[in-house]
N, CA, C and O atoms as a GROMACS GRO file, in nm:
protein
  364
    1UNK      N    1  -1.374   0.964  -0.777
    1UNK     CA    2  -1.319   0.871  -0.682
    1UNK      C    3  -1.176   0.913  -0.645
    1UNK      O    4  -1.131   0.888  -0.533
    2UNK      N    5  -1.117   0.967  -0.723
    2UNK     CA    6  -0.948   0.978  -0.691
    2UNK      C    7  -0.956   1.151  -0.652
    2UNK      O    8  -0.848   1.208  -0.638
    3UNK      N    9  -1.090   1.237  -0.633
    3UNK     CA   10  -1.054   1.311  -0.594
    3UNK      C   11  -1.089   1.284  -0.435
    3UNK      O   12  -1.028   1.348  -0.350
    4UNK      N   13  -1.179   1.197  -0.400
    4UNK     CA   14  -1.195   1.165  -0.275
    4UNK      C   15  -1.088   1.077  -0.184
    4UNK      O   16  -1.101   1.062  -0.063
    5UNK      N   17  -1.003   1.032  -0.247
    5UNK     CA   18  -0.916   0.967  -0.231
    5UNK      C   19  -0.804   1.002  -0.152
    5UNK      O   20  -0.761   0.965  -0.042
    6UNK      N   21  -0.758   1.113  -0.268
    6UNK     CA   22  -0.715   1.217  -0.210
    6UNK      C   23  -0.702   1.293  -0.076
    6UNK      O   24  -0.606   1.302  -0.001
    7UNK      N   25  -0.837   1.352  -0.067
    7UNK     CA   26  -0.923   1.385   0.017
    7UNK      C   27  -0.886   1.324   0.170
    7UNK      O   28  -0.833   1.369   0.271
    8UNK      N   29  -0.933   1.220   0.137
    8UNK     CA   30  -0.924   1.101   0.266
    8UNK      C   31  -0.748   1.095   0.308
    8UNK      O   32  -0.705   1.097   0.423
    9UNK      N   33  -0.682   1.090   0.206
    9UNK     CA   34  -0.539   1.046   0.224
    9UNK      C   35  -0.471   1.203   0.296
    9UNK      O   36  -0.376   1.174   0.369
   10UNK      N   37  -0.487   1.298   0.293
   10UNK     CA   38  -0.489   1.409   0.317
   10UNK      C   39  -0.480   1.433   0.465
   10UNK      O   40  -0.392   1.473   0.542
   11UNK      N   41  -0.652   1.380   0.477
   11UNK     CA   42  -0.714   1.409   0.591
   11UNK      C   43  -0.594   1.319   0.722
   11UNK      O   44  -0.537   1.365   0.821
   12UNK      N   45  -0.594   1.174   0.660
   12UNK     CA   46  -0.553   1.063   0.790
   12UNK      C   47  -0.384   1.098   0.783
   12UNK      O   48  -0.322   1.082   0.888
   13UNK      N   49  -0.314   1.141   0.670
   13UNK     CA   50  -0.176   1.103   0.696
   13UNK      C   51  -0.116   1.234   0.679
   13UNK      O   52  -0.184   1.333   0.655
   14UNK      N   53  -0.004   1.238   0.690
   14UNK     CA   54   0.136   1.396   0.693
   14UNK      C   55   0.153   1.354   0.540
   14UNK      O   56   0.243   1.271   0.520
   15UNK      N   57   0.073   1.402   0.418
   15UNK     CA   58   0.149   1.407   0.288
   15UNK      C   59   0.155   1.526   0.226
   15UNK      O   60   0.106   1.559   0.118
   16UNK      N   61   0.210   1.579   0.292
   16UNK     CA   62   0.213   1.750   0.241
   16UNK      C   63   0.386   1.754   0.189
   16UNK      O   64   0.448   1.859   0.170
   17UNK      N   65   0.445   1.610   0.173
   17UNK     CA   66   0.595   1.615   0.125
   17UNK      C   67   0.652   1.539   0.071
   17UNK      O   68   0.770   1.530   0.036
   18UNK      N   69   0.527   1.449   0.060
   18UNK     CA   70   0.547   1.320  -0.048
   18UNK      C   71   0.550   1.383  -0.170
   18UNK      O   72   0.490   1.485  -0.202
   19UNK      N   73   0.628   1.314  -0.240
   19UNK     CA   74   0.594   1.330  -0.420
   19UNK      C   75   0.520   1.197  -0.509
   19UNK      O   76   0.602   1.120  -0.559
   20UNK      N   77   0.409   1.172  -0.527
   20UNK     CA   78   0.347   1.091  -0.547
   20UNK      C   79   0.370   1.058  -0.731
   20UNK      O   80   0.369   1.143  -0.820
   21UNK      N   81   0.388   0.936  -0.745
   21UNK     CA   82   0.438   0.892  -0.859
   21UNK      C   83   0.299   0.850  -0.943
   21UNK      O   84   0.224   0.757  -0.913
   22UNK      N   85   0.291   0.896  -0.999
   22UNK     CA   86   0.128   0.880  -1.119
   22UNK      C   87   0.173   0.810  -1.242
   22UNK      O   88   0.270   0.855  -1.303
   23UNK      N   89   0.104   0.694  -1.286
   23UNK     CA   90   0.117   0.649  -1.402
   23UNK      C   91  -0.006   0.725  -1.540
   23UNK      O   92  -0.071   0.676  -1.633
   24UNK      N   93   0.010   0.840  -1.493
   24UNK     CA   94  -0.073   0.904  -1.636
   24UNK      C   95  -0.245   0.893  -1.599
   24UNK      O   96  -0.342   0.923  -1.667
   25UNK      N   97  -0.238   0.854  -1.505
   25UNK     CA   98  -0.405   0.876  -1.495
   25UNK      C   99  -0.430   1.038  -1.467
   25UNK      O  100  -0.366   1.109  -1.389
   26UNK      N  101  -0.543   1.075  -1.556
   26UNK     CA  102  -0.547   1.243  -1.542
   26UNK      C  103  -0.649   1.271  -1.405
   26UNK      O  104  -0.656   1.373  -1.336
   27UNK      N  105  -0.725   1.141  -1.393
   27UNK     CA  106  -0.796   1.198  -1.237
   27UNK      C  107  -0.702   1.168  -1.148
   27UNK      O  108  -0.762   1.235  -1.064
   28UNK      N  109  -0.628   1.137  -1.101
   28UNK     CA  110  -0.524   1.126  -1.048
   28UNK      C  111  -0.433   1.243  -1.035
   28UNK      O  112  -0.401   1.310  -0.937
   29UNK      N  113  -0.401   1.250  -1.161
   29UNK     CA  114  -0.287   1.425  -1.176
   29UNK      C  115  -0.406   1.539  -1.142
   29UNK      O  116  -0.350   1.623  -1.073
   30UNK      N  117  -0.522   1.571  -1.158
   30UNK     CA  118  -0.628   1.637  -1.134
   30UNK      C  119  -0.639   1.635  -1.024
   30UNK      O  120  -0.651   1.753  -0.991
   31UNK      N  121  -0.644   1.554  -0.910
   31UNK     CA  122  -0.694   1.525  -0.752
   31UNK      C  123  -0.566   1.586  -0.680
   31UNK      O  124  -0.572   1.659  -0.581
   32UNK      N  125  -0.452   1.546  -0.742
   32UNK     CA  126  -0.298   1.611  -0.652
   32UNK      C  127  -0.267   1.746  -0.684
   32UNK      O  128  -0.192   1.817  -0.618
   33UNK      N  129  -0.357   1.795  -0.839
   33UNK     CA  130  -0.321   1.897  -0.848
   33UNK      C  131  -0.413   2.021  -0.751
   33UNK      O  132  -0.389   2.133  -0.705
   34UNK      N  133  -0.532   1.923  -0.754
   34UNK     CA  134  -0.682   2.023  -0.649
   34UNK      C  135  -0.643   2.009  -0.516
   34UNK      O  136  -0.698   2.079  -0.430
   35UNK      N  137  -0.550   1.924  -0.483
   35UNK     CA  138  -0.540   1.909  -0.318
   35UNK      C  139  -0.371   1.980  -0.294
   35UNK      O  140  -0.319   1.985  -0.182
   36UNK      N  141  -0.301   2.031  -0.428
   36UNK     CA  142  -0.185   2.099  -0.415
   36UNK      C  143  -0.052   2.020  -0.369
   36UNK      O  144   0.049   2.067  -0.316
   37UNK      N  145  -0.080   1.888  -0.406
   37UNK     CA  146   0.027   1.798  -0.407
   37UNK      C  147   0.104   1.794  -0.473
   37UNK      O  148   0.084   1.841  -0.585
   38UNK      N  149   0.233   1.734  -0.439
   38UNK     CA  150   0.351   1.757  -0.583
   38UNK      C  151   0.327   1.571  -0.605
   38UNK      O  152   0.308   1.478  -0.527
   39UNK      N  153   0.340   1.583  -0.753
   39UNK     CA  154   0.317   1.414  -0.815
   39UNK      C  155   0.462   1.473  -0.936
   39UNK      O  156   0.518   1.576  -0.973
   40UNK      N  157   0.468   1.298  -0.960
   40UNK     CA  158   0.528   1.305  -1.117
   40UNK      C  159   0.518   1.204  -1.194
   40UNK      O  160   0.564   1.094  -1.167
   41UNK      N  161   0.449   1.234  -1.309
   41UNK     CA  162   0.437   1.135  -1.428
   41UNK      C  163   0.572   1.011  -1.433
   41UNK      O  164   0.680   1.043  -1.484
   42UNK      N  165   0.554   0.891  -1.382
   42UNK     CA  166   0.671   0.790  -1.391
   42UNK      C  167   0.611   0.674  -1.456
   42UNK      O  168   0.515   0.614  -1.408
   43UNK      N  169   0.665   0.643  -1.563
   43UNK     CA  170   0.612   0.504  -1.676
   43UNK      C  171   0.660   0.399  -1.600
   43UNK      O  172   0.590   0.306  -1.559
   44UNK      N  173   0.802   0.416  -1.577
   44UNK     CA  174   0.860   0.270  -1.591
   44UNK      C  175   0.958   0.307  -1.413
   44UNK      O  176   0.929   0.411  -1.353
   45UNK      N  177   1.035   0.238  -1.370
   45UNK     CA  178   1.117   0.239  -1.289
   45UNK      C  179   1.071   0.232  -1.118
   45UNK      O  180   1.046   0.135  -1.046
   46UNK      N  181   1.072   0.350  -1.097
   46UNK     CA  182   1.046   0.368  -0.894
   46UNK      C  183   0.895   0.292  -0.893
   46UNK      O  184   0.872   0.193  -0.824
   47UNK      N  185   0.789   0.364  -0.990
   47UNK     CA  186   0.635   0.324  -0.988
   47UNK      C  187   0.630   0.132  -1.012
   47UNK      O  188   0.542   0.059  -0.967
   48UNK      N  189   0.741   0.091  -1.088
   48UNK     CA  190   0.694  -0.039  -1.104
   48UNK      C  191   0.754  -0.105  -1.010
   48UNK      O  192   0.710  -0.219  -0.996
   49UNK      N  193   0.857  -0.069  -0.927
   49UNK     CA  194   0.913  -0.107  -0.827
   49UNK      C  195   0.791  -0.101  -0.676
   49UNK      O  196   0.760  -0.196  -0.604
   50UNK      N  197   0.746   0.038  -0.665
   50UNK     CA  198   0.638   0.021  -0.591
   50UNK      C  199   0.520  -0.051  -0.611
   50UNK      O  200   0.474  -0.110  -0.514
   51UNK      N  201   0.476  -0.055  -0.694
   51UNK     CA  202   0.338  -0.211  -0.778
   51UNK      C  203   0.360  -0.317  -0.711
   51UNK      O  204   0.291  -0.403  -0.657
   52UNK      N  205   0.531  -0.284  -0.733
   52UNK     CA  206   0.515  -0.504  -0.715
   52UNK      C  207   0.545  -0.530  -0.600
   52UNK      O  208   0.550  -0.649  -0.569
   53UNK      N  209   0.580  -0.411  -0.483
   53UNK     CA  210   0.600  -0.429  -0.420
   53UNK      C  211   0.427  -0.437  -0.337
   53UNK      O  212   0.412  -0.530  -0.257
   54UNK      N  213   0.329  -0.359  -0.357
   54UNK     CA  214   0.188  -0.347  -0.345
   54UNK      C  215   0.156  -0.485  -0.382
   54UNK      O  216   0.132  -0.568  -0.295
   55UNK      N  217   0.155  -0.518  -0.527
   55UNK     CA  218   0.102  -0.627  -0.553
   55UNK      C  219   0.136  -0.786  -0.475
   55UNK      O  220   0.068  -0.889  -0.474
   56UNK      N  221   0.288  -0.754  -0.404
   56UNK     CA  222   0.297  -0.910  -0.371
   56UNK      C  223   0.228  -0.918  -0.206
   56UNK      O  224   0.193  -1.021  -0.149
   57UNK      N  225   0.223  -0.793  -0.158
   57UNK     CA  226   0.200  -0.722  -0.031
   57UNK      C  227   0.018  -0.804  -0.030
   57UNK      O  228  -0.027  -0.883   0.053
   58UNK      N  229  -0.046  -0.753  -0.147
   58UNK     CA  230  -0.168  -0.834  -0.186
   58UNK      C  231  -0.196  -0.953  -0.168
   58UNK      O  232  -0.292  -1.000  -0.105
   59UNK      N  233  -0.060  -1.037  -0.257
   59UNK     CA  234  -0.142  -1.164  -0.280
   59UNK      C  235  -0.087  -1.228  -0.178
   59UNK      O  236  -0.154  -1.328  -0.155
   60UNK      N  237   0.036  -1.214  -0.082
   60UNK     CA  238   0.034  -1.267   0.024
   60UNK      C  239  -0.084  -1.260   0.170
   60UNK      O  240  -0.104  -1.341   0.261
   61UNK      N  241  -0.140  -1.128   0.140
   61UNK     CA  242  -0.261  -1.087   0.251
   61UNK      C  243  -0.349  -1.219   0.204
   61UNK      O  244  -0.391  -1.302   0.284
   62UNK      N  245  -0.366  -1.224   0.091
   62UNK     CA  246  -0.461  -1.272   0.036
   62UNK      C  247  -0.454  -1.457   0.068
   62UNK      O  248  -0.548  -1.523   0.113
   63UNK      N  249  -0.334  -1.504   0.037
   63UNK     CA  250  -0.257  -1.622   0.105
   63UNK      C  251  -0.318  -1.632   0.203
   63UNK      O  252  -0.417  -1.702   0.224
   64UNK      N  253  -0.248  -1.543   0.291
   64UNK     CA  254  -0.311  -1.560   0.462
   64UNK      C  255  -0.414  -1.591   0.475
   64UNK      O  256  -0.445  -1.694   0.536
   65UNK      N  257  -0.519  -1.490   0.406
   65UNK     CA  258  -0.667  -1.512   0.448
   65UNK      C  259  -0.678  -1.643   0.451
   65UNK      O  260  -0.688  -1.716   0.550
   66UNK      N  261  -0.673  -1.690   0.258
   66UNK     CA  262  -0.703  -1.821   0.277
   66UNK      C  263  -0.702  -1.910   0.340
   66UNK      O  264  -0.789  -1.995   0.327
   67UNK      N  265  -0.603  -1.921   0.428
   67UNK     CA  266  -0.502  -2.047   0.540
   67UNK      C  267  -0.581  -2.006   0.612
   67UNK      O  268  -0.680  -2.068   0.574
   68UNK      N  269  -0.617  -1.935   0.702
   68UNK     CA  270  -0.637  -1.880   0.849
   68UNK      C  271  -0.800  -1.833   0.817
   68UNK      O  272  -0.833  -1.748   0.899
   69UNK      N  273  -0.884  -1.858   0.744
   69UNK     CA  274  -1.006  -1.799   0.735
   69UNK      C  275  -1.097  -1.856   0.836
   69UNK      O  276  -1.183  -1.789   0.893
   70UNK      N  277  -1.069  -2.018   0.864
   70UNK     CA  278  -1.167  -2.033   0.965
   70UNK      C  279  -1.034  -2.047   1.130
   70UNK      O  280  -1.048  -2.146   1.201
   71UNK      N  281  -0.990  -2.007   1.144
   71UNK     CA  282  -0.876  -2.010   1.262
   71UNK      C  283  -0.968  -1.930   1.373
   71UNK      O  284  -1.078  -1.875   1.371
   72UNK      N  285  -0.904  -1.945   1.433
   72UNK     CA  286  -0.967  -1.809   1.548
   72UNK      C  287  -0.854  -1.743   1.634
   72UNK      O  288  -0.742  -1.784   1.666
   73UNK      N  289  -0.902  -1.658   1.653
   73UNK     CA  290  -0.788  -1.530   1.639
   73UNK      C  291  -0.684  -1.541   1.726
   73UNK      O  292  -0.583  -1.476   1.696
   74UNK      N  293  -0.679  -1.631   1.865
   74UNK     CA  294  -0.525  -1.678   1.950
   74UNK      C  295  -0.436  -1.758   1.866
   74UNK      O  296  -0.316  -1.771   1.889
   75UNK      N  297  -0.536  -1.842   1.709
   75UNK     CA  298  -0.448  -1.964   1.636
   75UNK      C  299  -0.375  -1.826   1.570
   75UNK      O  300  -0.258  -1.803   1.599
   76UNK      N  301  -0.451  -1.736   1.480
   76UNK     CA  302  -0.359  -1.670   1.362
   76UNK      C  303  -0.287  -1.547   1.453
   76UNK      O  304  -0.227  -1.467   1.381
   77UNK      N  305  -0.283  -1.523   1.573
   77UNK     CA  306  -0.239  -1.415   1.633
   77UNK      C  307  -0.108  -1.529   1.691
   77UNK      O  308   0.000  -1.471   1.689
   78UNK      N  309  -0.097  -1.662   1.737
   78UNK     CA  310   0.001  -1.727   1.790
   78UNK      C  311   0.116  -1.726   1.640
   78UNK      O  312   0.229  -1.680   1.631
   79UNK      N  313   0.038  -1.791   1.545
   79UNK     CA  314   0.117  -1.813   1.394
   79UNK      C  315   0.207  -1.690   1.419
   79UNK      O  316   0.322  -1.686   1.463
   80UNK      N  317   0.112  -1.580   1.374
   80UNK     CA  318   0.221  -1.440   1.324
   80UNK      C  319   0.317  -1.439   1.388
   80UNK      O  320   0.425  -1.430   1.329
   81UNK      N  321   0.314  -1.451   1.563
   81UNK     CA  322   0.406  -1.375   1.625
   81UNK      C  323   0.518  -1.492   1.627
   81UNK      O  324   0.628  -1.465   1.674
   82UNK      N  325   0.490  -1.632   1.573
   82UNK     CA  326   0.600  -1.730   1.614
   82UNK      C  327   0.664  -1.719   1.395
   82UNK      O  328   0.753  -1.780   1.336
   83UNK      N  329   0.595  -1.648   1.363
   83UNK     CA  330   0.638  -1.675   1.198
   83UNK      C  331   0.718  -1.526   1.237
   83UNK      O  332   0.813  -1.520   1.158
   84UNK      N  333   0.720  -1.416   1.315
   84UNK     CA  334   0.796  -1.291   1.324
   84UNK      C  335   0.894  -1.330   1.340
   84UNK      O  336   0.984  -1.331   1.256
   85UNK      N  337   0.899  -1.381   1.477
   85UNK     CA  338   1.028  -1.465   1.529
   85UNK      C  339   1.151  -1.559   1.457
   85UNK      O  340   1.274  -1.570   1.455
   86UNK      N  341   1.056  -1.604   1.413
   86UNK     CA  342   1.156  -1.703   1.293
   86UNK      C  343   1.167  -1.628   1.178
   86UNK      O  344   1.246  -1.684   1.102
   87UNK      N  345   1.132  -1.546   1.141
   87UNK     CA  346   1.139  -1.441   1.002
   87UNK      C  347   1.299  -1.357   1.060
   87UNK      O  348   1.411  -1.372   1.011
   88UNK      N  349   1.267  -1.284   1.155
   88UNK     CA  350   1.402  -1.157   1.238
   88UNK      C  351   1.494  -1.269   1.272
   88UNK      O  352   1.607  -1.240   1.310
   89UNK      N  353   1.460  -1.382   1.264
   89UNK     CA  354   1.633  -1.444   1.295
   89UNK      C  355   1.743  -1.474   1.161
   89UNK      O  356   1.866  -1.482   1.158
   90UNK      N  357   1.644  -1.484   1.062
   90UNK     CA  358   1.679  -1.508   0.925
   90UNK      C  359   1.764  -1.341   0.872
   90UNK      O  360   1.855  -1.301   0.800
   91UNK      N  361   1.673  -1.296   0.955
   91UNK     CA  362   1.731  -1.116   0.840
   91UNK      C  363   1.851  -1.069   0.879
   91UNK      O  364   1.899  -0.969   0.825
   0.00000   0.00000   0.00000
C-alpha cells in the first residue's frame, strides 16, 4: 500500500524536493527509498506538529459533514463563503 502511495503521490504532485518526515514505518522508508525520495526518520517535533495539524484538518472536515450532510449545495456553498469572509476579517 505505501508503495502505491507513493506511486500515486509521485505521479499527481512536484515531490521530487520534498523531504518527507517518516515516523519509522519501514514500508514507508522502503516506498521513498524505491521511488528515490529523500525522507527522514523524525519521532518527535516537525512530524507531530504536522499530525495535529492533519488531525484537526480531519475532525473539523468531519464537523462539517455532520452539520451540512443533508444541506444542499447553494446552503453549504453560501455558509463557506460568508464563514471565509468573517474568518479574513479576524486574521
Amino acid at each position: 500500500m505505501a508503495h502505491a502511495f507513493v506511486a500515486e503521490l509521485r505521479e499527481k504532485h512536484d515531490v521530487e524536493d520534498a523531504v518527507f518526515l517518516i515516523d519509522g514505518s519501514h514500508s514507508v522508508n522502503a516506498a521513498c527509498a524505491r521511488h528515490g525520495l529523500d525522507f527522514r526518520y523524525e519521532r518527535h517535533g516537525n512530524w507531530n506538529s504536522a499530525k495535529r495539524v492533519f488531525e484537526k484538518v480531519k475532525r473539523q472536515t468531519s464537523l462539517f459533514s455532520n452539520c451540512f450532510s443533508n444541506a444542499g449545495k447553494d446552503t453549504a456553498d453560501g455558509w463557506l463563503r460568508a464563514f471565509s469572509v468573517a474568518w479574513n476579517q479576524f486574521i
